[in-house]
C-alpha positions as CSV (number, residue, x, y, z in Angstrom):
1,X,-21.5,-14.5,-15.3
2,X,-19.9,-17.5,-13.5
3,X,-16.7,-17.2,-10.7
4,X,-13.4,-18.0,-12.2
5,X,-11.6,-16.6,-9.1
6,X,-11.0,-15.3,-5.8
7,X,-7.9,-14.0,-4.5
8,X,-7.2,-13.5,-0.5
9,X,-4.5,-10.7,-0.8
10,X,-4.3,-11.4,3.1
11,X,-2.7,-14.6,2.3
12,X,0.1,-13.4,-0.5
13,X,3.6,-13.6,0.4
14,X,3.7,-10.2,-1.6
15,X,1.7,-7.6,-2.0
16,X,2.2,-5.2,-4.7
17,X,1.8,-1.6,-4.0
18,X,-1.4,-1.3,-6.3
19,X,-3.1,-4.0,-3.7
20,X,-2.1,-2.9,-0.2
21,X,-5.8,-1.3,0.0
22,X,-7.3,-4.4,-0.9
23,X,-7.7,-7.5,1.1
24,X,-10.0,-9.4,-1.2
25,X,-10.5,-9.8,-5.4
26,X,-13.1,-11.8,-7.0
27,X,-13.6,-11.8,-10.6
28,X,-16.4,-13.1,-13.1
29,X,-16.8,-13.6,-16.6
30,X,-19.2,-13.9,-19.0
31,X,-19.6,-18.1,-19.7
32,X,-20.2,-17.3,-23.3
33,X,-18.2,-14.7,-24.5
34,X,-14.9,-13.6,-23.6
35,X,-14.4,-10.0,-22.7
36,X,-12.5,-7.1,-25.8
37,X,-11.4,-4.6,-23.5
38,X,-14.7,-4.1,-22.4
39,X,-15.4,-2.0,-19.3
40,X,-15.1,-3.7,-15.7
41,X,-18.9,-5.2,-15.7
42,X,-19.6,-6.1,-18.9
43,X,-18.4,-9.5,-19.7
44,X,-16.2,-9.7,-16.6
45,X,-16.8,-8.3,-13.3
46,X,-13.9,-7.7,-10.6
47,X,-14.9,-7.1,-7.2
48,X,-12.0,-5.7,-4.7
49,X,-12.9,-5.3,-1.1
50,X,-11.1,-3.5,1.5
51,X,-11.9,-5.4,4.6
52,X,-12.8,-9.3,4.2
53,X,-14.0,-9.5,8.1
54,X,-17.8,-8.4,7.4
55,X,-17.9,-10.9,3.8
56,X,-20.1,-13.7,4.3
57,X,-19.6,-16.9,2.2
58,X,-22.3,-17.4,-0.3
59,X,-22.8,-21.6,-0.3
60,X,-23.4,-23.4,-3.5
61,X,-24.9,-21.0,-5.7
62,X,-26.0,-22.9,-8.9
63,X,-24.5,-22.3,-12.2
64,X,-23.3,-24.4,-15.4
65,X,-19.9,-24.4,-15.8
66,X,-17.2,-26.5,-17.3
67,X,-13.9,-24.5,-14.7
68,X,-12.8,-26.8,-12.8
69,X,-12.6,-25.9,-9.0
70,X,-9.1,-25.7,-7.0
71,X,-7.2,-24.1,-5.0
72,X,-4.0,-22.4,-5.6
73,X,-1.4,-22.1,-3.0
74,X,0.8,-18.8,-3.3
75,X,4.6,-19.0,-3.7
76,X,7.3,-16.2,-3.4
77,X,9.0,-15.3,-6.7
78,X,12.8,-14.4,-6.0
79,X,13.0,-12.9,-9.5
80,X,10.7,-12.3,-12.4
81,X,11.6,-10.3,-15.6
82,X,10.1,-8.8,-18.8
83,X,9.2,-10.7,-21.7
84,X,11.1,-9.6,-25.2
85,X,8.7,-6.8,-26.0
86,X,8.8,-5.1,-22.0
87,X,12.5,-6.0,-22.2
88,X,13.0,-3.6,-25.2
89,X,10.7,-0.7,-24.1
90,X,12.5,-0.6,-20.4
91,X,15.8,-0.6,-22.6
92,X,14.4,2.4,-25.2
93,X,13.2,4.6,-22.1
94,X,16.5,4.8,-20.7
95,X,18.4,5.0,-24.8
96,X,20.0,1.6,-24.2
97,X,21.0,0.0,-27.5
98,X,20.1,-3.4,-28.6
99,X,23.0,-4.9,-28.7
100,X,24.4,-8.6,-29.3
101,X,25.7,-8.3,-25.9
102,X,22.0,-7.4,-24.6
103,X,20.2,-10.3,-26.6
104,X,22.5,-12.8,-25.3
105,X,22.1,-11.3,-21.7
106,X,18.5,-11.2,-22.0
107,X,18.2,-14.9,-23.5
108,X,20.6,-16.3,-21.5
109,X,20.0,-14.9,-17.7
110,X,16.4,-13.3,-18.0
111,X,13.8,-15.4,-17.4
112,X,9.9,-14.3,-16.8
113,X,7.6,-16.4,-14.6
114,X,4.5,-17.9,-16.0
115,X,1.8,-18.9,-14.7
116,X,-1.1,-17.6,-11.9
117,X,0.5,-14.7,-10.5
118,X,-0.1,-11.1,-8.5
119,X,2.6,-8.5,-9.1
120,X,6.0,-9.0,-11.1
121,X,5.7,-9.0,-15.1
122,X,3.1,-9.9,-17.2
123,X,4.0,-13.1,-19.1
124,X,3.3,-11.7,-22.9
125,X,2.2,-13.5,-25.8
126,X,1.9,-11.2,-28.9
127,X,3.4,-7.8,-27.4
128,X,3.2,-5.9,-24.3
129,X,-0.2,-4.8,-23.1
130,X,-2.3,-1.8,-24.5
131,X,-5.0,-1.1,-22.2
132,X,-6.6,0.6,-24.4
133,X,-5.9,1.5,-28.6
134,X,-2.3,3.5,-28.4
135,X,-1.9,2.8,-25.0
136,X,-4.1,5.9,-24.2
137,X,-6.7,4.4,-21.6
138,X,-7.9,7.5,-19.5
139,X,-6.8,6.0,-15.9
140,X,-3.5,4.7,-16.7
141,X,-3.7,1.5,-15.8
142,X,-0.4,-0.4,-14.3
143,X,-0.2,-4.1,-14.6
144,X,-1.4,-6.0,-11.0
145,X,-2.0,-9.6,-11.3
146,X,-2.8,-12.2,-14.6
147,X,-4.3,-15.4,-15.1
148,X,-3.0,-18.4,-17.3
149,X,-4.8,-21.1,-19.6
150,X,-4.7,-24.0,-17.1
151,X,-6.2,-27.6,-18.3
152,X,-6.4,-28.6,-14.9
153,X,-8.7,-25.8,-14.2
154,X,-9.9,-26.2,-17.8
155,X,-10.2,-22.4,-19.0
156,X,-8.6,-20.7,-21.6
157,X,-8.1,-17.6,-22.8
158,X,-8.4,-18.1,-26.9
159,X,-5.9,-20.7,-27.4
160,X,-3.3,-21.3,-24.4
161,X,-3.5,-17.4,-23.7
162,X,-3.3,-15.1,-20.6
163,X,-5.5,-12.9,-18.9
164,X,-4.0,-9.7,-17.5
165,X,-5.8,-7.2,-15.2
166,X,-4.8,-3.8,-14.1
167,X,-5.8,-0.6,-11.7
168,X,-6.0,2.6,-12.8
169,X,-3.0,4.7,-11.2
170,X,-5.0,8.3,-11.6
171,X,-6.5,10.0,-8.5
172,X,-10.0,9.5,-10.7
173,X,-9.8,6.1,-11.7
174,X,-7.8,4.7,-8.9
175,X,-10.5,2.1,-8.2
176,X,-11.6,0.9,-12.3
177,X,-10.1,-2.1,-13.1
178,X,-9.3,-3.0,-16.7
179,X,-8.6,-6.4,-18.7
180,X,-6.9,-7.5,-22.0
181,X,-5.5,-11.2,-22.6
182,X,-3.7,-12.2,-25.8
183,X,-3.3,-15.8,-27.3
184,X,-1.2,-17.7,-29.4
């Protein structure tokens, strides 16, 4: 597997309440194959560590890859809202119709950040994210941070997609991690 990131939650300008145990994240991925909801360690590995003062740097390890190092420097989101599909499943849990009104609202005032981010919503492609087949994955996984296509960086998930990762929310599987990522 070869790094594609590390995040120092330390650093954040938010912290969402799924990392407030967490001071570190690194993540992995397989450099031929990209993960199908495959468990945390095959095909991607995420590493979240409680305390960073006892990690020690590891210098130069070799490895072939065409990711493009950089850094990324946090920024505060003000506001941050649900794509179309999130949108409408918010609405149907509290039996708010789909109105003209509501489309126009939602098209003209709700806009969701792309991009590298920890916390707010996930920036869907094809639908909102099933952790598992019927949204039944054993843990219950919330959504916690996602990764974008970036040329700069040159990765991609399939064509121009996003990665998203979430914790489990279940006393039992508080600490599993899970991925899915969708593409145009």
């Amino acid at each position: 597997m070869i790094p594609l990131c590390q995040i120092n939650i330390t650093q954040l300008p938010y912290i969402p309440e799924l990392l407030k145990d967490i001071e570190m994240i690194t993540l992995f991925i397989d450099s031929d194959e990209l993960p199908d909801n495959n468990p945390n360690g095959q095909k991607w590995c995420l590493r979240a560590y409680k305390c960073i003062k006892d990690l020690v740097p590891i210098l130069n390890v070799p490895y072939e890859s065409n990711i493009m190092v950089f850094e990324m420097k946090p920024s505060l989101i003000e506001e941050d809202y649900p794509c179309w599909d999130d949108f409408v499943e918010e609405l149907n849990k509290q039996n708010i119709p789909i109105t003209e009104e509501v489309n126009e609202f939602y098209d003209n005032h709700l806009n969701n950040v792309s991009g590298f981010k920890v916390g707010g919503w996930p920036t869907t492609i094809q639908s909102e994210i099933y952790w598992a087949p019927y949204n039944q994955h054993p843990v219950n996984p919330l959504f916690v941070f996602q990764i974008d296509s970036t040329e700069k960086g040159n990765w991609y998930w399939g064509d121009s997609g996003v990665g998203y990762f979430g914790r489990g929310t279940t006393s039992e599987g508080s600490n599993e991690w899970v991925i899915e990522w969708q593409c145009f």
